[in-house]
N, C-alpha and C positions, 0 to 999 in steps of 0.2 A: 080026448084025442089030442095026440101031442102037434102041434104046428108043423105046416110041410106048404111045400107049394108044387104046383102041376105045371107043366110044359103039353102045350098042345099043337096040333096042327088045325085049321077047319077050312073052311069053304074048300076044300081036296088042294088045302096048299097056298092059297090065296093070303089066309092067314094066322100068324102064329098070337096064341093069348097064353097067355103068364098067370094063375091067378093063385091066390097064398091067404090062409089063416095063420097069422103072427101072432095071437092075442100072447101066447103064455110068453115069449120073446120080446117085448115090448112091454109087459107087466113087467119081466126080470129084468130090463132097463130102470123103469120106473123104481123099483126099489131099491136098488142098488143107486142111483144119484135121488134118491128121494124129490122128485120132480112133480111140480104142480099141475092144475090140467091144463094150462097152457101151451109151457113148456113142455109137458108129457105129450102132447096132441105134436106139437110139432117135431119132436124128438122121434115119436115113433113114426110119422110121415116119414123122415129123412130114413129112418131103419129100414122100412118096410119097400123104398123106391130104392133103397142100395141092395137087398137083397131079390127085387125082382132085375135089376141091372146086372147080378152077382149072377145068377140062373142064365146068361148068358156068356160066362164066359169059360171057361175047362175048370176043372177041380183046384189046383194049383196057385190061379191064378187069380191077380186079387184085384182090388178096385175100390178107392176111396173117394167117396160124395162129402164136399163141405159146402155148406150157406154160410155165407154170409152176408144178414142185412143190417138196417139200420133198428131194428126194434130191440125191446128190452131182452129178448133171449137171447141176445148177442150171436157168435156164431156157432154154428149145428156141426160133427162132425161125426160120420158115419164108414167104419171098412165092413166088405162083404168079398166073399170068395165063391168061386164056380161048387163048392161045396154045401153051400146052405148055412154058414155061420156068420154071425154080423155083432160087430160090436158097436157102441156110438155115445157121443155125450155130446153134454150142452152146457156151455159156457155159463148161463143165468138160470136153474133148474126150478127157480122158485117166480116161475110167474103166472100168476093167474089174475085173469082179465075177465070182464061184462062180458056174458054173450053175444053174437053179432049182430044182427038184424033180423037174420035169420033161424034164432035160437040154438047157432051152433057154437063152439069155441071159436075163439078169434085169434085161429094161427096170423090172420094176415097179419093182424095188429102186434102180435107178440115176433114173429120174424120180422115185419117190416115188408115195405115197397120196393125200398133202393138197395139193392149190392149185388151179388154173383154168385150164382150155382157153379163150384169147380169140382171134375169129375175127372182123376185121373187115376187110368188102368194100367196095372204092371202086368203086364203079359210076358213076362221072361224073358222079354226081350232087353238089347244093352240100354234103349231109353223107354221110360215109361211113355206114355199118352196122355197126355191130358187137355182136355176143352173147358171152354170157359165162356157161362153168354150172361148176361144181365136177368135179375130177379123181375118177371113182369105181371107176377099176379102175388106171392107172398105165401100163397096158400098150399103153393110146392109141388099137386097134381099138373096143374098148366105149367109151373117151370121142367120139370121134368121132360112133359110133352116138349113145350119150346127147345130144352137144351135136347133133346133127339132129334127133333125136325131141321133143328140150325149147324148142331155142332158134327151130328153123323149121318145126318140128313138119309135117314131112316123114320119115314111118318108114323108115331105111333100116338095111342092116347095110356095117360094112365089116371088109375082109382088109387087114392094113399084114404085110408080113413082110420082114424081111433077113438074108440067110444070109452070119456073117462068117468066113474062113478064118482058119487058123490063125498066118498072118503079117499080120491083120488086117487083110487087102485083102478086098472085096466079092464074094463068089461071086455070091449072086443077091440081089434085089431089087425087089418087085412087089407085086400087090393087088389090091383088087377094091371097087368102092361097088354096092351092091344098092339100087332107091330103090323103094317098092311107091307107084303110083298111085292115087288115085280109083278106087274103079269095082273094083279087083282083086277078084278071088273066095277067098272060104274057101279054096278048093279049091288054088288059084296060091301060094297064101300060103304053106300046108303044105308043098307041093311044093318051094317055095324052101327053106324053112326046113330042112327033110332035107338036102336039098343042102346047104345051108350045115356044118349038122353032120358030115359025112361026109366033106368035103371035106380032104384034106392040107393042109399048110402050105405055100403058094404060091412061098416062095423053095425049097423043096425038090425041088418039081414041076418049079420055072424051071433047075436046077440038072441036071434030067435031059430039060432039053432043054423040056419044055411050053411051050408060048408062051399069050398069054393069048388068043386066037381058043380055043386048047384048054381054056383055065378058064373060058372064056364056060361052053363045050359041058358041062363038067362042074358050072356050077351051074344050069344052066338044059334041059338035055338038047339032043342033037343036032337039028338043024332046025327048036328053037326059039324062036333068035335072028334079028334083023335088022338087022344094021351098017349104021349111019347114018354113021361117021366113024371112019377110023384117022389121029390124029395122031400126031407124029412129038415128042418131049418131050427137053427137056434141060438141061445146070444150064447157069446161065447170067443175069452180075451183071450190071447197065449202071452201075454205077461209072466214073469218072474223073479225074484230075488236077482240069477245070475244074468239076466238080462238091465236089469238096472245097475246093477253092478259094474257092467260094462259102460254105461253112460258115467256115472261116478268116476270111471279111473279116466273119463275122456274129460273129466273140468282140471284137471291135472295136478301136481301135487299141492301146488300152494291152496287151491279151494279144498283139498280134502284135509288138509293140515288143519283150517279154520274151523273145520266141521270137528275135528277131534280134539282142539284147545277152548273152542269156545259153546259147541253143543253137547260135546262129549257122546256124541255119536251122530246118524243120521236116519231120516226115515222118508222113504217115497213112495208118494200115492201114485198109484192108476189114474190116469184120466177115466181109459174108459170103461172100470169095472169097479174104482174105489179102494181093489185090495191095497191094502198097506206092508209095508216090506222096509224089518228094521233091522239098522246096523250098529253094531259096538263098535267102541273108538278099536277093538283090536282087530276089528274085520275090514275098518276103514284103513290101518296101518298094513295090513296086507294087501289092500286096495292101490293104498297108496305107493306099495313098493313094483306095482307095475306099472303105474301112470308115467 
C-alpha cells in the first residue's frame, strides 16, 4: 500500500486528528541522503510533522519546518505543501548513536536540547509566515506540540515515530497530529488525552501491519471518527538543471568565468534529493552571457 495520510473530524467536531503511513517516503529519504539510524530517525520525524502541518494548508500552498540544535545532526530541513509531497535533508546524515534508556534511538541525543523549531508558511500571500519557539524536548513530537500551542496557539498533540532496521533501511514510518477545537468538552479532552498515553509507538503498530484508519480508531475509539480526506503523500523535489541554472547566472559573470578557466565546467547537487546537474564550460558561457 502506497503511503497517504487521513483527515478526520470526531467527537461531532470537537476534534480534528491527522493520522499518515510515511514508511516508503522516509525510506525514499533515507536512500537518497544515505542516512544512519540516527540521523534517519530524526530526519523522518522532521518529514513526517511537515507533512501532517502540510495537510493543513490548500494544495498550492507550501510550508518549510527547520530544526535547528546543538547535536551532531546539525540542522534538519524539511518543505511540505497542501498536496502531500515533502522533501527534506540533514545536514550530518551519518550519525548513529547508543540507544536511549529506553531502547529507542536517541533523536534527543542526535538533534540536541538547545536551538529552534522554525516554521514558515507561504500562503501566497505578499509576506510569508513564519514562527519561531525554542527546541524543549529534542525529540521533535513535544516540539512540534510546543510550537502549535505557543506559536499559533492552536492545542494540539502529535506522534512523529520511525522504525530503522538493522541495515538501516526504514521499517516503518508514521504519526499522528490531534488538533482539540473551540467548543471541546472537559470530557473529550480527557478521553483524548488517555488515548494518547496508552497508545503504542506508531512505527511499531505500522510494522505489524496497523494502518492509520486503525490508529485513528485507537485514539479516538471506533465509530468515532469521520474521514473527510485520504491523501495519497510522497517524497518528492521539483529541482532542475534550468532552475539551478538560474542560481549560476545570479553569482554573476566573474564567479561563472572562474568555474569555466579553472573547473572547466560546473556541477550542482540537490540538497534535498541528491540529483546532480552538470554543466560544460559552453553552457556555462551561455550562462554566462545573461548574468
Amino acid at each position: 500500500m502506497s503511503d497517504y495520510l487521513l483527515k478526520s473530524v470526531c467527537y461531532d467536531g470537537q476534534i480534528r486528528v491527522f493520522t499518515i503511513d510515511a514508511t516508503e517516503t522516509v525510506a525514499e529519504a533515507q536512500r537518497r541522503h544515505d542516512t544512519w539510524s540516527a540521523s534517519s530517525a530524526a530526519l523522518g520525524r522532521t518529514m513526517v510533522g511537515a507533512l501532517l502541518l502540510g495537510a493543513t494548508v490548500k494544495g498550492d500552498e507550501k510550508l518549510t519546518v527547520k530544526i535547528e540544535g546543538n547535536g551532531p545532526t546539525g540542522h534538519i530541513v524539511a518543505d511540505s505543501n497542501g498536496k502531500g509531497t515533502v522533501k527534506g535533508y540533514i545536514a550530518n546524515p551519518k550519525v548513529s548513536l547508543p540507544l536511549n534508556e529506553k531502547g529507542k534511538i536517541d533523536v534527543r541525543g542526535a538533534v540536541g536540547t538547545e536551538g529552534t523549531l522554525t516554521i514558515t508558511k507561504d500562503l501566497g500571500l505578499k509576506e510569508a509566515f513564519s514562527g519561531q519557539v525554542p527546541l524543549i524536548s529534542g525529540e521533535l513530537a513535544e516540539d512540534f506540540t510546543y510550537y502549535m500551542a505557543t506559536s499559533e496557539q492552536t492545542p494540539s498533540a502529535f506522534g512523529l515515530s520511525v522504525l530503522v532496521d538493522t541495515d538501516e533501511s526504514i521499517k516503518a514510518a508514521g504519526g499522528f497530529m490531534i488538533q482539540v477545537m473551540p467548543g471541546a468538552t472537559e470530557e473529550t479532552i480527557t478521553a483524548i488525552e488517555k488515548a494518547i498515553e496508552n497508545i503504542p509507538m506508531v512505527s511499531r503498530l505500522m510494522e505489524n501491519g496497523e494502518t492509520p484508519e486503525g490508529i485513528l480508531d485507537r485514539l479516538v475509539g471506533e465509530g468515532n471518527a469521520k474521514v473527510l480526506d485520504k491523501m495519497p503523500i510522497s517524497f518528492e523535489c521539483d529541482c532542475s538543471k534550468d532552475r539551478f541554472a538560474g542560481a549560476i547566472v545570479s553569482l554573476g559573470k566573474k564567479e561563472i568565468d572562474e568555474m569555466i578557466t579553472e573547473d572547466h565546467g560546473a556541477e550542482a547537487v540537490c540538497h534535498f534529493c541528491g540529483n546532480k546537474y552538470h554543466y560544460s564550460e559552453q553552457e556555462l558561457e551561455d550562462l554566462k552571457a545573461n548574468a
